[in-house]
C-alpha positions in Angstrom: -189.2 -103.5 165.4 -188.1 -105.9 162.7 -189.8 -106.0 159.6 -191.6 -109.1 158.5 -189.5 -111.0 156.3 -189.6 -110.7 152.4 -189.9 -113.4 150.0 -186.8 -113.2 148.2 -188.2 -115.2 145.1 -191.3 -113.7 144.8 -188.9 -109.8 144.5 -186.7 -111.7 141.8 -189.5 -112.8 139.6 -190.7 -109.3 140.1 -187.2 -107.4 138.8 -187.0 -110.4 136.1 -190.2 -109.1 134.8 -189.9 -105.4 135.0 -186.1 -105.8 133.2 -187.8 -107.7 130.5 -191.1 -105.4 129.7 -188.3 -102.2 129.5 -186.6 -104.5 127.1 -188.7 -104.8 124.9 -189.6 -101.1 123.3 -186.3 -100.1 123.9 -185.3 -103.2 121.2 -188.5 -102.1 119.2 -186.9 -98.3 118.3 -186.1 -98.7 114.1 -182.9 -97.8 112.9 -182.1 -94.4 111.2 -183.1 -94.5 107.3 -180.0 -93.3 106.2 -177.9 -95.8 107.5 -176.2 -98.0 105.2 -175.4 -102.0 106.1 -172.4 -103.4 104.7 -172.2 -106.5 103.9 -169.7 -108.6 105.8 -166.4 -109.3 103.5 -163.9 -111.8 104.6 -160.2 -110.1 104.6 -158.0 -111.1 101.8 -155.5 -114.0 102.6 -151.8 -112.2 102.2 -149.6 -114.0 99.9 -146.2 -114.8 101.5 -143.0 -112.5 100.0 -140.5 -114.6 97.7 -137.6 -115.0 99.6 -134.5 -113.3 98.7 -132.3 -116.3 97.8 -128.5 -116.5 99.8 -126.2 -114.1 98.3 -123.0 -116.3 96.9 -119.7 -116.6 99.2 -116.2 -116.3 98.1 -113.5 -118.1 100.7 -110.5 -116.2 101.1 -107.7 -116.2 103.3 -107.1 -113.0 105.7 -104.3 -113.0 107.7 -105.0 -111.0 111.5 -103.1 -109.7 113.8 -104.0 -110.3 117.4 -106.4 -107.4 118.0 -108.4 -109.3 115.5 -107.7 -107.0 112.6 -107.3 -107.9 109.2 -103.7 -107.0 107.6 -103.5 -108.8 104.6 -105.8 -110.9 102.6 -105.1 -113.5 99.9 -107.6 -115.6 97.5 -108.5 -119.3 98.5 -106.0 -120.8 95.7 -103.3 -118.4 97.4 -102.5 -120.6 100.4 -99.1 -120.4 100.1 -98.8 -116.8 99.9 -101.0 -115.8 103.1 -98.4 -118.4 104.8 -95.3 -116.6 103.7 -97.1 -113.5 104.6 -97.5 -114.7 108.1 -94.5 -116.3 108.6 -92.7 -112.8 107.5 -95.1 -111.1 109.8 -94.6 -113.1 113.0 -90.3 -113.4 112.2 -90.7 -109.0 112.2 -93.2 -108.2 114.9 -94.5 -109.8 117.7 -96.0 -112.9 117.4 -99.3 -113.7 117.4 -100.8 -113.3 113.8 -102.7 -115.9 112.3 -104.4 -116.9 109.2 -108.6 -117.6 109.0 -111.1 -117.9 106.3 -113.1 -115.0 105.3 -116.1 -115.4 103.6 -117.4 -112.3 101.9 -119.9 -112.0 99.5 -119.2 -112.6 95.7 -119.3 -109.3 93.3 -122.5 -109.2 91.2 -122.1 -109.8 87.5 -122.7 -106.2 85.2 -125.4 -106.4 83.4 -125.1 -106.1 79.8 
């Protein structure tokens, strides 16, 4: 009962050819006459933001206790001072305080 045996290039050629003739007026159907074509327009390069510069630094010297916060701060020239501070601190209380540098940043200037 089988079937005689198709010729499998002959039935491409034949879909090849019937794809390619309902192609064609499908391709063929003009566009609506109120459509508008825009041109093509290449996008704008962005121009980079100017960087903020750094803010300015003052050094000074905080003296901490050891829960990291600050009790006392001095100015950089002040050395001496933030060390009698935390000599007088660790001779009442516990020890444990100690001095660091904190940088912060510097106040701006008022405008005139």
């Amino acid at each position: 009962m089988a079937g005689r045996v198709l010729n499998r290039h002959k039935l491409r050629e034949q879909a090849d050819a019937g794809a390619a003739e309902a192609a064609a007026p499908a391709a063929a159907v003009p566009a609506r006459k109120n459509a508008k074509t825009k041109a093509a327009t290449q996008p704008r390069p962005r121009k980079p933001r100017a960087k903020k510069p750094a803010p300015r630094m003052v050094a000074r010297w905080g003296v901490f206790d050891t829960g990291m916060k600050q009790v006392a701060i001095f100015d950089y020239n002040q050395r001496d001072a933030a060390d009698e501070k935390l000599a007088d601190l660790n001779a009442k209380k516990k020890p444990g305080h100690f001095l660091q540098i904190v940088k912060e940043p510097m106040p701006e200037p008022a405008a005139e």
